[in-house]
NUBA-515256 format. One record per residue: residue number from 1; z, y, x of N, C-alpha, C, O in turn. Coordinates in steps of 0.001 Angstrom, whole numbers, plus 500000, padded with zeros to 6 digits. Layout:
+-----+--------+--------+--------+--------+--------+--------+--------+--------+--------+--------+--------+--------+
:   n :    nzz :    nyy :    nxx :   cazz :   cayy :   caxx :    czz :    cyy :    cxx :    ozz :    oyy :    oxx :
+-----+--------+--------+--------+--------+--------+--------+--------+--------+--------+--------+--------+--------+
: NUM :      Z :      Y :      X :      Z :      Y :      X :      Z :      Y :      X :      Z :      Y :      X :
...
+-----+--------+--------+--------+--------+--------+--------+--------+--------+--------+--------+--------+--------+
***
This chain:
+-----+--------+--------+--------+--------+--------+--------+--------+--------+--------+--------+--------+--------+
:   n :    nzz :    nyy :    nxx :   cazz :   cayy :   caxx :    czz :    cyy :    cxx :    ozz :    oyy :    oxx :
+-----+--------+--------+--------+--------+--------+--------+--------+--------+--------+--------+--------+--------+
:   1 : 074039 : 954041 : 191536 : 072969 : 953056 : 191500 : 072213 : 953135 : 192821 : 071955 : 954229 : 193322 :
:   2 : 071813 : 951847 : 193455 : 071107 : 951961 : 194277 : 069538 : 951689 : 194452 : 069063 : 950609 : 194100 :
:   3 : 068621 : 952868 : 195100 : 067233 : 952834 : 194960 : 066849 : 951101 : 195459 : 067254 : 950630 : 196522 :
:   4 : 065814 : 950159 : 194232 : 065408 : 949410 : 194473 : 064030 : 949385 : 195957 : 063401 : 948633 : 196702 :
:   5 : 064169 : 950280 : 195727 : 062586 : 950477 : 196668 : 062937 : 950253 : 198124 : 062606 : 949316 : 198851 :
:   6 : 063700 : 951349 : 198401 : 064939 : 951676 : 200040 : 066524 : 951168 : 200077 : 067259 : 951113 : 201063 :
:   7 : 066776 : 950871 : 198919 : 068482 : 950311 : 198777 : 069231 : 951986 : 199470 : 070188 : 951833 : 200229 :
:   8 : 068979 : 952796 : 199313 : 069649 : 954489 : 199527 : 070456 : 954528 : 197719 : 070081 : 954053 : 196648 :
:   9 : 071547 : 955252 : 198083 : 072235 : 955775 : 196890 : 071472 : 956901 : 195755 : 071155 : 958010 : 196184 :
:  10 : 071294 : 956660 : 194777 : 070621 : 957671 : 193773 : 071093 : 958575 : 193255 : 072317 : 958602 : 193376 :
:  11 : 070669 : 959367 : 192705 : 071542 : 961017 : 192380 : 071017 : 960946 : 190913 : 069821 : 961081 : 190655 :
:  12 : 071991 : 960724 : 189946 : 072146 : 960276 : 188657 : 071532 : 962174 : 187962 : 072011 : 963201 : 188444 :
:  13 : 070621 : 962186 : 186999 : 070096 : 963516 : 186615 : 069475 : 963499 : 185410 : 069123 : 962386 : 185019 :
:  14 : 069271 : 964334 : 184789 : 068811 : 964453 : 183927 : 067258 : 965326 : 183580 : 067237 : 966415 : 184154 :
:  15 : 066253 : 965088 : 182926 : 064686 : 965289 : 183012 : 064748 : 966065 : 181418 : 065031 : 965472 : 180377 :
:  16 : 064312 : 967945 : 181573 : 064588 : 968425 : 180049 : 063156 : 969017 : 179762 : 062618 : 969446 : 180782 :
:  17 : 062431 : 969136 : 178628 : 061555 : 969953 : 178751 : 061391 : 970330 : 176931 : 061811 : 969613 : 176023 :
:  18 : 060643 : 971687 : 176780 : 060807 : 972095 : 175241 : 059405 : 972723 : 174665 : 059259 : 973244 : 173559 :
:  19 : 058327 : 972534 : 175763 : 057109 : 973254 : 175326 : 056852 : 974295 : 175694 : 055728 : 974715 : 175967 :
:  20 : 058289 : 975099 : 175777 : 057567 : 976271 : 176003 : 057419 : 976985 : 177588 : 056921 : 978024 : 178021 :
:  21 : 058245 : 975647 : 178258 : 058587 : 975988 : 179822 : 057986 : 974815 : 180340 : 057250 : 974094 : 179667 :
:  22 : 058367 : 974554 : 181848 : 057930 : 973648 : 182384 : 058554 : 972841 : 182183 : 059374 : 973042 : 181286 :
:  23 : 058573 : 971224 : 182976 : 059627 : 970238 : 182901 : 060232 : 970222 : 183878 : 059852 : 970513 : 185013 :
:  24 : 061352 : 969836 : 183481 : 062588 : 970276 : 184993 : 063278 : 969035 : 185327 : 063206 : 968056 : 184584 :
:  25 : 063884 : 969035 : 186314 : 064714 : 968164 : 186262 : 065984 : 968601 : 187762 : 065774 : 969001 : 188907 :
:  26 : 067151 : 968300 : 187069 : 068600 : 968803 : 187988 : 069376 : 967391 : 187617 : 069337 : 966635 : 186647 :
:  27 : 070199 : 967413 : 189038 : 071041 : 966750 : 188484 : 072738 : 966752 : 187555 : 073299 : 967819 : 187304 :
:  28 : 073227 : 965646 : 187229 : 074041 : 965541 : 185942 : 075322 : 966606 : 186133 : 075981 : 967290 : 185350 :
:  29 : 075334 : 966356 : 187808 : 076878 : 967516 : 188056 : 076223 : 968952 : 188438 : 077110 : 969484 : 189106 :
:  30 : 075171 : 969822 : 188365 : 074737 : 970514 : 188780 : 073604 : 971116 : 187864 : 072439 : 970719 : 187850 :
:  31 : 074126 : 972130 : 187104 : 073431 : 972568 : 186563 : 072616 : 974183 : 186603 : 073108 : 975300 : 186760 :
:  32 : 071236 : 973768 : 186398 : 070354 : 975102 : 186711 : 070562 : 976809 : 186526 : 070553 : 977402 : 185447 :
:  33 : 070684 : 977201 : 187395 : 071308 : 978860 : 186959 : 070067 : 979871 : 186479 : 069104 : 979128 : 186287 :
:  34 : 069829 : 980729 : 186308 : 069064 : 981701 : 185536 : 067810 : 982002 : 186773 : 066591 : 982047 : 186603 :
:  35 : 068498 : 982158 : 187880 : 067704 : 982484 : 189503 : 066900 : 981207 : 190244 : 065951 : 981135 : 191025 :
:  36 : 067788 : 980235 : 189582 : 067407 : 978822 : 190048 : 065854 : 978016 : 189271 : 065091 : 977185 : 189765 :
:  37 : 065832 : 978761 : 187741 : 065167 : 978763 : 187466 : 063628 : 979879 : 187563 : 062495 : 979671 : 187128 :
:  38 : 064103 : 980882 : 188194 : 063009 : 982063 : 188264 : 062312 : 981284 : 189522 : 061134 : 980935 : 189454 :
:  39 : 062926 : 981094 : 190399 : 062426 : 980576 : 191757 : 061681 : 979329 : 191815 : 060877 : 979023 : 192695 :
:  40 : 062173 : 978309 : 190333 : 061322 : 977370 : 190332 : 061923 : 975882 : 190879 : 061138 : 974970 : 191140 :
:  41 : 063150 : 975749 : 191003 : 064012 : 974814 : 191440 : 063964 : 973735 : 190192 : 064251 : 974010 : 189027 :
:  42 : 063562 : 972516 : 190660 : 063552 : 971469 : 189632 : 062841 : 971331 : 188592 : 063278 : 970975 : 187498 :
:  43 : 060819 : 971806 : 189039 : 059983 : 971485 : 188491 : 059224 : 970884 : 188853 : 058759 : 970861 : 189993 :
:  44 : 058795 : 969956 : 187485 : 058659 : 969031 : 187895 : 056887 : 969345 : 187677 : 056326 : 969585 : 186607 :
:  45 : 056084 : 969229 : 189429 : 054596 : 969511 : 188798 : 053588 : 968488 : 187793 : 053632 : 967315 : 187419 :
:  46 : 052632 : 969706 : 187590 : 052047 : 968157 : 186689 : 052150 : 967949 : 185387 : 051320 : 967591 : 184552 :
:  47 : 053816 : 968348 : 185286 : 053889 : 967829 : 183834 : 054144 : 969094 : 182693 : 054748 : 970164 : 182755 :
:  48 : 053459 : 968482 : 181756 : 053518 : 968822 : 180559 : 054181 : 968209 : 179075 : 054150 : 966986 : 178940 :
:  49 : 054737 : 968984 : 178042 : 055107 : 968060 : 176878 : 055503 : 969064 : 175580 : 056426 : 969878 : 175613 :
:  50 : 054646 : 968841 : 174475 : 054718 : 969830 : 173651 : 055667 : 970023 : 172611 : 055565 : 970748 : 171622 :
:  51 : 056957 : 969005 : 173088 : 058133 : 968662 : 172108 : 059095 : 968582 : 172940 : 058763 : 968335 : 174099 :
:  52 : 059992 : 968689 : 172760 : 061711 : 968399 : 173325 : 062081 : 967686 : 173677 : 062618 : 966968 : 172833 :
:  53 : 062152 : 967307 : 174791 : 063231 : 966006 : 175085 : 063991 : 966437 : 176047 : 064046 : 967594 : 176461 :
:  54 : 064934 : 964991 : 176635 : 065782 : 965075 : 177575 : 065992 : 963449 : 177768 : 066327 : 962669 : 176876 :
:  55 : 065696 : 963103 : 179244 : 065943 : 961947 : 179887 : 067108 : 961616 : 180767 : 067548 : 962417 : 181592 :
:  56 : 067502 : 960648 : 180609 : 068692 : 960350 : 181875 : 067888 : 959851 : 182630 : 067026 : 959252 : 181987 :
:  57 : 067702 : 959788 : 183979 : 066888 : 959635 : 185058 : 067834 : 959562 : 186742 : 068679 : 960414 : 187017 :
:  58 : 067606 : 958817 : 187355 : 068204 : 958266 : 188710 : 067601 : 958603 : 189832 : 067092 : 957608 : 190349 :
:  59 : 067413 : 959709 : 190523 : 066517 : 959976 : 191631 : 066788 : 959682 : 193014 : 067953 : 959699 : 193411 :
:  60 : 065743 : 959389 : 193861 : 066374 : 958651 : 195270 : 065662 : 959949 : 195986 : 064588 : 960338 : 195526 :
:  61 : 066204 : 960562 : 197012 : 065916 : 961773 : 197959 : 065387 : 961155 : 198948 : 064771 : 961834 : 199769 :
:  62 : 065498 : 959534 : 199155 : 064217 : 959354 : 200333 : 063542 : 959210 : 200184 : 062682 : 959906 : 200724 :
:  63 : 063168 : 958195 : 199324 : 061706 : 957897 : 199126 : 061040 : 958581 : 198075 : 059857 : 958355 : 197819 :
:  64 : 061826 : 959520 : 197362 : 061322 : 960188 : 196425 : 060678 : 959450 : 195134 : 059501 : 959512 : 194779 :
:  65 : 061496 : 958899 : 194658 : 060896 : 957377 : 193367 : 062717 : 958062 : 191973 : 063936 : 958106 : 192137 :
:  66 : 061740 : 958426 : 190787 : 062731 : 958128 : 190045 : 062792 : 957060 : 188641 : 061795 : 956808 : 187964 :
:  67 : 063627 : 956723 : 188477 : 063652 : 955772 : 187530 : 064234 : 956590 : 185989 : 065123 : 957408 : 185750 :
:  68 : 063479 : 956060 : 185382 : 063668 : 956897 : 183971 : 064499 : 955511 : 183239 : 064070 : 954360 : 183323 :
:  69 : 065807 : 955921 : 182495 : 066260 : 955153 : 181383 : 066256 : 955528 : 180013 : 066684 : 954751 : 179159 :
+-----+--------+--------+--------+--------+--------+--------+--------+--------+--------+--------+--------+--------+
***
């Protein structure tokens, strides 16, 4: 998919969070390792959510804009 904002290619990912951690987000071919998470890779600041989910989400690395589906 391409970013509406910049027309740049998007990096197809997914947005998880469970309450009891932060909210993260990695993308769909690349998933978070145990270290990746100690260090803090793919949090998302800010947010909070006191229930479970998981989003499919489209992120653009230039302009930094993601689109939630």
């Amino acid at each position: 998919m391409n970013c509406p904002f910049c027309e740049q290619e998007m990096i197809p990912g997914m947005m998880t969070g469970d309450g009891r951690s932060v909210v993260r987000w990695a993308p769909l071919d690349d998933k978070l390792s145990f270290v990746d998470k100690i260090v803090g890779k793919g949090i998302v600041t800010g947010a909070t959510y006191k229930l479970g989910f998981k989003i499919e989400t489209q992120y653009c690395p230039h302009c930094k804009k993601m689109i939630f589906k």
